[in-house]
OpenMM code with the backbone's topology and positions (N, CA, C; nanometers):
from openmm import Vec3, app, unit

residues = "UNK UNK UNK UNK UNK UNK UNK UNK UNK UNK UNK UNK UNK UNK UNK UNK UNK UNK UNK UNK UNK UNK UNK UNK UNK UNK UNK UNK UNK UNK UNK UNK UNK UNK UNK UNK UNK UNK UNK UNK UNK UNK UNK UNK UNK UNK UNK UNK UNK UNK UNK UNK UNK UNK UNK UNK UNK UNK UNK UNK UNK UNK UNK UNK UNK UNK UNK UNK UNK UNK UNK UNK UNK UNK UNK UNK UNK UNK UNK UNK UNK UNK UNK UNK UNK UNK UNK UNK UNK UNK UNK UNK UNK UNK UNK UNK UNK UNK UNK UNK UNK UNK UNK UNK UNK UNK UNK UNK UNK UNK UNK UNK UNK UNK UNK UNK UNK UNK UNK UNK UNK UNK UNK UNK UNK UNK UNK UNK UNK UNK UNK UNK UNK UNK UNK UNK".split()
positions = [
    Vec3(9.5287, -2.5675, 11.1625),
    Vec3(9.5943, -2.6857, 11.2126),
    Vec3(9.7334, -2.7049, 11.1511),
    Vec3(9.7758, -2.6453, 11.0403),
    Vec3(9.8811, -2.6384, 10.9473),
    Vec3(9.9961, -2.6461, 11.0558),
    Vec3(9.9293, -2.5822, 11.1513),
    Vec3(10.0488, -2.4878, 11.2181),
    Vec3(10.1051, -2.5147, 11.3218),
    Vec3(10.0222, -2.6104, 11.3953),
    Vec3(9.9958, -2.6540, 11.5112),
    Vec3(10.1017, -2.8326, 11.5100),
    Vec3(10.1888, -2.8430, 11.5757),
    Vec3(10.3294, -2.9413, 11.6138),
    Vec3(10.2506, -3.0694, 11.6374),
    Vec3(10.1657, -3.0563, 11.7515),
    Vec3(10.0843, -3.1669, 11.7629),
    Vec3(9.9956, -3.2180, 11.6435),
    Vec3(9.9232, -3.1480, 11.5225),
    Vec3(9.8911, -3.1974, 11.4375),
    Vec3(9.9821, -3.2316, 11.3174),
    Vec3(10.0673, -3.1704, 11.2902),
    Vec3(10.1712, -3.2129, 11.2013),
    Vec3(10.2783, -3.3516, 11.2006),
    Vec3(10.3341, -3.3136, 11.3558),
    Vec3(10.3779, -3.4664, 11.3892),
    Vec3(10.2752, -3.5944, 11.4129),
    Vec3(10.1525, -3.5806, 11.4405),
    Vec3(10.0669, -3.7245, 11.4282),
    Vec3(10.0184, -3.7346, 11.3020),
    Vec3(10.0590, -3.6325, 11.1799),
    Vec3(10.0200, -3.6564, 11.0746),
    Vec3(10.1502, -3.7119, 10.9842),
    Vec3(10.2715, -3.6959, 11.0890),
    Vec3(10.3648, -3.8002, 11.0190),
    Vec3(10.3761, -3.9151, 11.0540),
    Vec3(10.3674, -3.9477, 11.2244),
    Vec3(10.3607, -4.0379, 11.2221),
    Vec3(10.2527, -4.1680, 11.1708),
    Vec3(10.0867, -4.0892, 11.1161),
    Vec3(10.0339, -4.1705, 11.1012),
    Vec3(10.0539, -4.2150, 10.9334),
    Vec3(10.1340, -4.1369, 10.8300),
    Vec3(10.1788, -4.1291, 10.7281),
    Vec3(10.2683, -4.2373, 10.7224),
    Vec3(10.3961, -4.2310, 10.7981),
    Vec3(10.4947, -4.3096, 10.8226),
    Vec3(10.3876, -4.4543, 10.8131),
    Vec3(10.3190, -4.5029, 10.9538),
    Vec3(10.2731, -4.6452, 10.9314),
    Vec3(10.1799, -4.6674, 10.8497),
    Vec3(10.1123, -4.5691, 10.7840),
    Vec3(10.0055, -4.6143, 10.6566),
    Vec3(10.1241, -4.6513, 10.5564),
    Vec3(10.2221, -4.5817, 10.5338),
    Vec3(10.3061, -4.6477, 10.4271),
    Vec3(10.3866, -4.8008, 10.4794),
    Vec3(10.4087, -4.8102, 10.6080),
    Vec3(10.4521, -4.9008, 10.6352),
    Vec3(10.3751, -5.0419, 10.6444),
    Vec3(10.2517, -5.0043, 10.6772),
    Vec3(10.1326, -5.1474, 10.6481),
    Vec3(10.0672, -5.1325, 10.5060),
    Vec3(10.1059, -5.0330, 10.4143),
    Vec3(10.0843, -5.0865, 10.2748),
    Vec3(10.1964, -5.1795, 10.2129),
    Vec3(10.3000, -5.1445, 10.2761),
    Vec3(10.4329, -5.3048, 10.2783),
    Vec3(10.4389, -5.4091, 10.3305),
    Vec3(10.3088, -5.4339, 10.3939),
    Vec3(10.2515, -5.5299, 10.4449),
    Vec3(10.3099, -5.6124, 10.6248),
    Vec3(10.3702, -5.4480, 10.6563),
    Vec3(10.4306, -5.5216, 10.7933),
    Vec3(10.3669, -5.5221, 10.9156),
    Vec3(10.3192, -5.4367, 10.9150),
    Vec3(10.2415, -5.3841, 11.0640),
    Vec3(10.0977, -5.4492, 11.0408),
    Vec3(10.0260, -5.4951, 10.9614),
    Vec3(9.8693, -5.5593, 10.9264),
    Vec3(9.8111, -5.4802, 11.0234),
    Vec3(9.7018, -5.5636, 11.0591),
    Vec3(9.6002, -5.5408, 11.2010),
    Vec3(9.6502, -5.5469, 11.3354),
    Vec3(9.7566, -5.6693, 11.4300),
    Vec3(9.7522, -5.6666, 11.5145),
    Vec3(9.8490, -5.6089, 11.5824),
    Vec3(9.9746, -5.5770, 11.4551),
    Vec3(10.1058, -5.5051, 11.5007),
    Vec3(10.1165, -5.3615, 11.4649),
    Vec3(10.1917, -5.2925, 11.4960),
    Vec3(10.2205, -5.1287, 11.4833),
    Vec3(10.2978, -5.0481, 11.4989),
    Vec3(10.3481, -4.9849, 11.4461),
    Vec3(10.4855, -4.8633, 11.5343),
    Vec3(10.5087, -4.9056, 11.6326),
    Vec3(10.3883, -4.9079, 11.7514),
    Vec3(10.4794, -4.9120, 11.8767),
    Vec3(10.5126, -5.0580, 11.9425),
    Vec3(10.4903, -5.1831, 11.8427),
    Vec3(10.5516, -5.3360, 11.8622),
    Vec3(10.6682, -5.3089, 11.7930),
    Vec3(10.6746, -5.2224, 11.7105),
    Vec3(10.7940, -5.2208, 11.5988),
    Vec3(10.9019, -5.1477, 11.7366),
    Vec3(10.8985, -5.0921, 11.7822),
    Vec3(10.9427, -4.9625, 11.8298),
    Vec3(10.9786, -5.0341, 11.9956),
    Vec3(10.8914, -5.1313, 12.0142),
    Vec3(10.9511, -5.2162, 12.1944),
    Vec3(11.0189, -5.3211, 12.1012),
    Vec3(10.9901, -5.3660, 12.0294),
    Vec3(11.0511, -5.4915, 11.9784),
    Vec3(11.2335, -5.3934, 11.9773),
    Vec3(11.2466, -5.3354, 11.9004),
    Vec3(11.3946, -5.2904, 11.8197),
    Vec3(11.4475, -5.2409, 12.0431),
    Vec3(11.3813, -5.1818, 12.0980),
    Vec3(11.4272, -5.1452, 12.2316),
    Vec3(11.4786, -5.3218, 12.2759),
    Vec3(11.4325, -5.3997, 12.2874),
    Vec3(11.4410, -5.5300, 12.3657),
    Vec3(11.5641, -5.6017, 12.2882),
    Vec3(11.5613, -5.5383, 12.1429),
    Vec3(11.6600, -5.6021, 12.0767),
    Vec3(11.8276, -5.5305, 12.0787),
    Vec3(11.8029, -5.3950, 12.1153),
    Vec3(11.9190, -5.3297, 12.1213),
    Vec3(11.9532, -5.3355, 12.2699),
    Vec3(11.8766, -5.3717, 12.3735),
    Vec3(11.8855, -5.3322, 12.5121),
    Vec3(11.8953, -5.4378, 12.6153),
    Vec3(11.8013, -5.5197, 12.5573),
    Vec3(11.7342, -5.6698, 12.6195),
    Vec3(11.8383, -5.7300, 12.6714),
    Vec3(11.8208, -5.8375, 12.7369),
    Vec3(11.6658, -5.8409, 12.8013),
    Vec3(11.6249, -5.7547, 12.9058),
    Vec3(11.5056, -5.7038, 12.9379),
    Vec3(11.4464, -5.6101, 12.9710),
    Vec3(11.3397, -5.6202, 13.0845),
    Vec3(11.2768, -5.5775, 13.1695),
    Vec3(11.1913, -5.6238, 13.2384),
    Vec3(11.0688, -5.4990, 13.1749),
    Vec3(10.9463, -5.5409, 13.2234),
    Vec3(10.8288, -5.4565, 13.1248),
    Vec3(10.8476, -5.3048, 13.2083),
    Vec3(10.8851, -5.3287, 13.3163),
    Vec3(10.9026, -5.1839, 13.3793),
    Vec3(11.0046, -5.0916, 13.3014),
    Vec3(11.1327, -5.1631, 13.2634),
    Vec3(11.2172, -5.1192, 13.2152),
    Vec3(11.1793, -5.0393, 13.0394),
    Vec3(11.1486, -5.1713, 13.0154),
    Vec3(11.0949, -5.1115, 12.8506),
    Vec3(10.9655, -5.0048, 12.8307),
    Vec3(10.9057, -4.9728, 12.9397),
    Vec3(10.7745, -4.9213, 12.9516),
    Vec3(10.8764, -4.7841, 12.9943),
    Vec3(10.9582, -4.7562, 13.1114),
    Vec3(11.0150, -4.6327, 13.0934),
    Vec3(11.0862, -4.5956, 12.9931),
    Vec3(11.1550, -4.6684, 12.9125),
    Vec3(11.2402, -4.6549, 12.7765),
    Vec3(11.1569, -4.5917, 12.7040),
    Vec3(11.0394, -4.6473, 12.7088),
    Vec3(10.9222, -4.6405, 12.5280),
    Vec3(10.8638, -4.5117, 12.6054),
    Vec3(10.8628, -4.5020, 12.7075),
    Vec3(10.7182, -4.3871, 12.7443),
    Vec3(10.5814, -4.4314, 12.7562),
    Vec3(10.6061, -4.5196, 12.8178),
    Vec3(10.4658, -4.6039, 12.8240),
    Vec3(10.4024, -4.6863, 12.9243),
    Vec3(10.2671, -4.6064, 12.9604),
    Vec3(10.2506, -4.6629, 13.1378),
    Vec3(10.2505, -4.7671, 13.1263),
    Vec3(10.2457, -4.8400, 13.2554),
    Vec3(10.2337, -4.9371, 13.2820),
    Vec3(10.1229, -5.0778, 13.2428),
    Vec3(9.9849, -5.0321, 13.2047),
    Vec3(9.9135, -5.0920, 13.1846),
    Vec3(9.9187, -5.1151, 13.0140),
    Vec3(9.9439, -5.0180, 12.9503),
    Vec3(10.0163, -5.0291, 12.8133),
    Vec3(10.0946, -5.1162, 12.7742),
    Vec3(10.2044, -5.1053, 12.8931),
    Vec3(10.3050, -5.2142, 12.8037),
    Vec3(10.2727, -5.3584, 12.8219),
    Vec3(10.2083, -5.3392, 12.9580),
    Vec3(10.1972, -5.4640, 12.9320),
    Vec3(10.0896, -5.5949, 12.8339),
    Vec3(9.9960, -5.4750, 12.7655),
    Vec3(9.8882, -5.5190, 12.6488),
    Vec3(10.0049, -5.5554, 12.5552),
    Vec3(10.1079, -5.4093, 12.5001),
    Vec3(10.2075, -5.4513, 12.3744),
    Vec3(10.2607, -5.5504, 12.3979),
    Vec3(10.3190, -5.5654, 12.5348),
    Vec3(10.4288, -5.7190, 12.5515),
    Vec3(10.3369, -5.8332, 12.5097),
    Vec3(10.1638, -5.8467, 12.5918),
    Vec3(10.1038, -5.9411, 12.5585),
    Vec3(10.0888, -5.9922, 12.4133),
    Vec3(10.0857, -5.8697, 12.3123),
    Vec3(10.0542, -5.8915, 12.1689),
    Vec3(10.1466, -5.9498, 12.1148),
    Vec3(10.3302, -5.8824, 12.1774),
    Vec3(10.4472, -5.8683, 12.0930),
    Vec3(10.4556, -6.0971, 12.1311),
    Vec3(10.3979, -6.0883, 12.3015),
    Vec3(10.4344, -6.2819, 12.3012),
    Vec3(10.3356, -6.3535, 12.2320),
    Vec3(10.2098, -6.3248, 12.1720),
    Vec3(10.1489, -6.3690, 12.0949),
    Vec3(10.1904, -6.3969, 11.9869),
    Vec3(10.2334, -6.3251, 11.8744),
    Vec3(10.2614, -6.3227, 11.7970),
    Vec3(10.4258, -6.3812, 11.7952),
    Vec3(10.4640, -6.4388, 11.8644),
    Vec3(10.5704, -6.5120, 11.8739),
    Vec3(10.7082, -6.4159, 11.8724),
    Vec3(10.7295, -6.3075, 11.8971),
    Vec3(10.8258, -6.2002, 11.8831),
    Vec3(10.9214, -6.2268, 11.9846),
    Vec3(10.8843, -6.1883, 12.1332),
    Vec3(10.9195, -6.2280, 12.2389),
    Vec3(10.8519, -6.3314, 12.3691),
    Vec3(10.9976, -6.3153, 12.4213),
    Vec3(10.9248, -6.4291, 12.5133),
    Vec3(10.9688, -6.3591, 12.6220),
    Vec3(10.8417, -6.4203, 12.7349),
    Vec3(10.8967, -6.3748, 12.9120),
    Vec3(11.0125, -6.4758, 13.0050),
    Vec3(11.1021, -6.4256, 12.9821),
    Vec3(11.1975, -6.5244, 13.0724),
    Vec3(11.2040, -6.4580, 13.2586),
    Vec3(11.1933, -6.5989, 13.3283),
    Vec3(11.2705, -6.5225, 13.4471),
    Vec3(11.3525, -6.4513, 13.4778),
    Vec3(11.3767, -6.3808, 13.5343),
    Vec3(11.4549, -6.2528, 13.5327),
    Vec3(11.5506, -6.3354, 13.6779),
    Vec3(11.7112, -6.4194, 13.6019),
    Vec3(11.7746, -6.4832, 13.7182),
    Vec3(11.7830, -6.3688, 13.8005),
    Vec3(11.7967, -6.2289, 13.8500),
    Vec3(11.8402, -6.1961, 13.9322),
    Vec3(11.7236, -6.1283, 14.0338),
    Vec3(11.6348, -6.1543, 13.9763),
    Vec3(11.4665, -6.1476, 14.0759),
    Vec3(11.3587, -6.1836, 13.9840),
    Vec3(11.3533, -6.3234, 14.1016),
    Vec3(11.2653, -6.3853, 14.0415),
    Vec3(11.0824, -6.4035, 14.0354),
    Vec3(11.0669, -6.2469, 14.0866),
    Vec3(10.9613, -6.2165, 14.0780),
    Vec3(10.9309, -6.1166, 13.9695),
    Vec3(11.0158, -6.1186, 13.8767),
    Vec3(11.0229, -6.0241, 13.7131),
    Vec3(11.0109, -6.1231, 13.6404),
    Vec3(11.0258, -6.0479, 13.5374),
    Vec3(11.0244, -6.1525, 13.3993),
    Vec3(11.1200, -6.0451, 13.3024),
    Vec3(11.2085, -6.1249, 13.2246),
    Vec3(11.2922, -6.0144, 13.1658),
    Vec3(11.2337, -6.0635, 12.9824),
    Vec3(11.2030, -5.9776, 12.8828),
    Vec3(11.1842, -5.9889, 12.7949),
    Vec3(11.3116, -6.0031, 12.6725),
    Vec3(11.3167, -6.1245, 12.6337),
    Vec3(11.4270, -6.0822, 12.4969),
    Vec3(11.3060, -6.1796, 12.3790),
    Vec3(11.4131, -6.1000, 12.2834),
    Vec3(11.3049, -6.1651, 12.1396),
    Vec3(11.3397, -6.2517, 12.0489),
    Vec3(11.2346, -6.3404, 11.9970),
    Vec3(11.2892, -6.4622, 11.9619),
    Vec3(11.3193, -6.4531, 11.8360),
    Vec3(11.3933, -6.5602, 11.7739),
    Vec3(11.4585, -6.5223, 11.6331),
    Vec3(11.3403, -6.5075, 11.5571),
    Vec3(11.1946, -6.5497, 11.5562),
    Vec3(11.0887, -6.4985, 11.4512),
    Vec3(11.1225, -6.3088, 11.4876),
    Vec3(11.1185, -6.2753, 11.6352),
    Vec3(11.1083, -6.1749, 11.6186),
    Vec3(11.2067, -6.0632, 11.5921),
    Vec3(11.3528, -6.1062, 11.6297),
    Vec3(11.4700, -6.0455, 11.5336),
    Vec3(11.4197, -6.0338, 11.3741),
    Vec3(11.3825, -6.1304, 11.3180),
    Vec3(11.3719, -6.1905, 11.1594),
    Vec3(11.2418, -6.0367, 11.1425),
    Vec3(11.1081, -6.0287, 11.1680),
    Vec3(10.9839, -5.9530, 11.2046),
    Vec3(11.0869, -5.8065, 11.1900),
    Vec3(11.1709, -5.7848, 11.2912),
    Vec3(11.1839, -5.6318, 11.3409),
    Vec3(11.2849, -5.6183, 11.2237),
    Vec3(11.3846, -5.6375, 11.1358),
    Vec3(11.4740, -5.6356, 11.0829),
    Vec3(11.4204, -5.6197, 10.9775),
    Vec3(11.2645, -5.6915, 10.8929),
    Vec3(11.2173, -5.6782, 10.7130),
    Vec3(11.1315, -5.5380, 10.7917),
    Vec3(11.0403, -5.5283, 10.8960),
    Vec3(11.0121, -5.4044, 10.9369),
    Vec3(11.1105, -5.2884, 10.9530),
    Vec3(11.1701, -5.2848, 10.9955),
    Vec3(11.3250, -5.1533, 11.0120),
    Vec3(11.3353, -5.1089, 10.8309),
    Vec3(11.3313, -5.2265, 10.7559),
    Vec3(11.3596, -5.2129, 10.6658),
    Vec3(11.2662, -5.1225, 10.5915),
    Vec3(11.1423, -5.1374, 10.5984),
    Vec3(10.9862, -5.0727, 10.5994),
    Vec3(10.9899, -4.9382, 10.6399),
    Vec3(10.9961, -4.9218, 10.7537),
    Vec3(11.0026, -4.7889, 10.8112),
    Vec3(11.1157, -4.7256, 10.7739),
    Vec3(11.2367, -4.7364, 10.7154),
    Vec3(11.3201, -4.6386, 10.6949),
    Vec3(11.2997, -4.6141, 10.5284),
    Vec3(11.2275, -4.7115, 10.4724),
    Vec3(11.1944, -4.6903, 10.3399),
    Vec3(11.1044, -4.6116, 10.3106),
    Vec3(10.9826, -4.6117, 10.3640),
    Vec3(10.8828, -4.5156, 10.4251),
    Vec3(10.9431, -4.3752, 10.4812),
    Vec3(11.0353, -4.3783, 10.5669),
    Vec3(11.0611, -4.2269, 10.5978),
    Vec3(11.1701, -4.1747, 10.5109),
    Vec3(11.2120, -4.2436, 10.3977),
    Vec3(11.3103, -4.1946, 10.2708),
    Vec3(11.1961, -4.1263, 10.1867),
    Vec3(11.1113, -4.2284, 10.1806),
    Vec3(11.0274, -4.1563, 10.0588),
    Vec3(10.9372, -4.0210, 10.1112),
    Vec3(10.8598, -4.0454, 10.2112),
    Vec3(10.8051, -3.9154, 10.2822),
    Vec3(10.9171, -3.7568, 10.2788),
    Vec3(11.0346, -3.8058, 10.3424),
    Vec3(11.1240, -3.7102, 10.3496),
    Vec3(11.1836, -3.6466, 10.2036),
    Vec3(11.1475, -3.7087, 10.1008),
    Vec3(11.2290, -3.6684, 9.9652),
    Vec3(11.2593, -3.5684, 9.9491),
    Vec3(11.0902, -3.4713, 9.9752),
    Vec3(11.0762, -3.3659, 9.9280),
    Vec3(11.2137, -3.2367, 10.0089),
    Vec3(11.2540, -3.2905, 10.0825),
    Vec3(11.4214, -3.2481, 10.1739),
    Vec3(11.5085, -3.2789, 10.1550),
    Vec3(11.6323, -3.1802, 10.1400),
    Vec3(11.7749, -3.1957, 10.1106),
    Vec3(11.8150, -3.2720, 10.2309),
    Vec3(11.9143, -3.4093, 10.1946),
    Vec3(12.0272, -3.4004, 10.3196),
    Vec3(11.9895, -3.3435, 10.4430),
    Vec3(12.0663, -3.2041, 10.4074),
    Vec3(12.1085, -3.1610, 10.5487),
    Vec3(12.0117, -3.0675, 10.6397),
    Vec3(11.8669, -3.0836, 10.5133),
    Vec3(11.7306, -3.0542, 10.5726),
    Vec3(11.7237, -3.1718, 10.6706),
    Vec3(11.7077, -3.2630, 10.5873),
    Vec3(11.6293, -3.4558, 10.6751),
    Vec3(11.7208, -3.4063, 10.8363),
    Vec3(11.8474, -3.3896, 10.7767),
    Vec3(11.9642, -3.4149, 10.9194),
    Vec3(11.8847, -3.3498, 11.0277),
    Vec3(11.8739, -3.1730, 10.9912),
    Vec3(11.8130, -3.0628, 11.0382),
    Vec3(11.6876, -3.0638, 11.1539),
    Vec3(11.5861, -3.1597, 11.0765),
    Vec3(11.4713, -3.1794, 11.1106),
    Vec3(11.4659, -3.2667, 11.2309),
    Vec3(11.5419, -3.3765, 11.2097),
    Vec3(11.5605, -3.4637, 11.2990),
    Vec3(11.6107, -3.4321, 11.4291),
    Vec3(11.7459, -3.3227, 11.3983),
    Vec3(11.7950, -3.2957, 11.5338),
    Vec3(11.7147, -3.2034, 11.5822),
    Vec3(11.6809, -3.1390, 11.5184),
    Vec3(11.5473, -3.0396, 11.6047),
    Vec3(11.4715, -3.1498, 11.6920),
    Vec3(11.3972, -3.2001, 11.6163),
    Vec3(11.3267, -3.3094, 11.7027),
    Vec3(11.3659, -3.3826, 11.7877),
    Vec3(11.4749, -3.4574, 11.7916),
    Vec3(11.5339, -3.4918, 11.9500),
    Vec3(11.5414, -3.4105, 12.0394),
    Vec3(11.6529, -3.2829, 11.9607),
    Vec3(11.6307, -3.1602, 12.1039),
    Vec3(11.5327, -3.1154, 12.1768),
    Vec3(11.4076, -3.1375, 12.0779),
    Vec3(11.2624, -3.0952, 12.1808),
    Vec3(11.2091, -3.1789, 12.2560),
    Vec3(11.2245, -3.3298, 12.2279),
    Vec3(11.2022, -3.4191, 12.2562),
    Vec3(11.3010, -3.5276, 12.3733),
    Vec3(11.3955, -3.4797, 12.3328),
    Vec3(11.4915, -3.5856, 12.4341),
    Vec3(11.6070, -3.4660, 12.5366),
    Vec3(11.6068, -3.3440, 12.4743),
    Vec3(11.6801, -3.2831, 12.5758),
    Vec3(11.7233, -3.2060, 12.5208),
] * unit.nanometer
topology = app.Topology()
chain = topology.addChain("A")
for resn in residues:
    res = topology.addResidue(resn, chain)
    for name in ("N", "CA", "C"):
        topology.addAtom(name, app.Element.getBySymbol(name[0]), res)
């Protein structure tokens, strides 16, 4: 399994949020991927769930559980979408700017320390590999 992309990368990413909910951000009902629509809605927003669901990679019935959790938890809210008003466009509320910003903070602290054991222009290295396989 050493060897194998699919086990290595879900063994970072599940590394990444075990360190990140031992900082107490993600608990039980939140996770990478509230962390991860939240920071999309905040760099992009407002958003409609179709929109953020093709952004994130995430069907349809998915996002719309995360959106349900992310308006629970007071993060975002569903606004009418003035230019069809049969959407709802998502932006996030200042709890959830305040939420995604001590989290960001979490996760990049978390992927400093994981990454140590790499130089610089290894971390750089690794990363752009990974977009290129991943984004194009």
């Amino acid at each position: 399994m050493a060897e194998r992309i699919g086990f290595l990368t879900g063994r970072l990413n599940q590394t990444v949020q075990r360190m990140v909910r031992e900082q107490g951000m993600f608990g039980d009902e939140l996770s990478g991927r509230h962390f991860g629509c939240l920071t999309v809605i905040i760099d992009e927003g407002p958003l409609s769930q179709q929109e953020l669901g093709d952004r994130m990679r995430i069907d349809r019935t998915t996002i719309v559980s995360v959106v349900d959790e992310l308006e629970q938890a007071n993060l975002v809210e569903r606004r009418r979408n003035p230019s069809d008003r049969r959407a709802y466009a998502l932006e996030a509320t200042a709890a959830g700017r305040q939420w995604q910003g001590s989290a960001r903070k979490a996760v990049l602290e978390a992927e400093r320390e994981l990454l140590a054991p790499l130089s610089a222009p290894e971390r750089k290295k690794l990363i752009s590999l990974m977009q290129r396989v991943l984004l194009g």
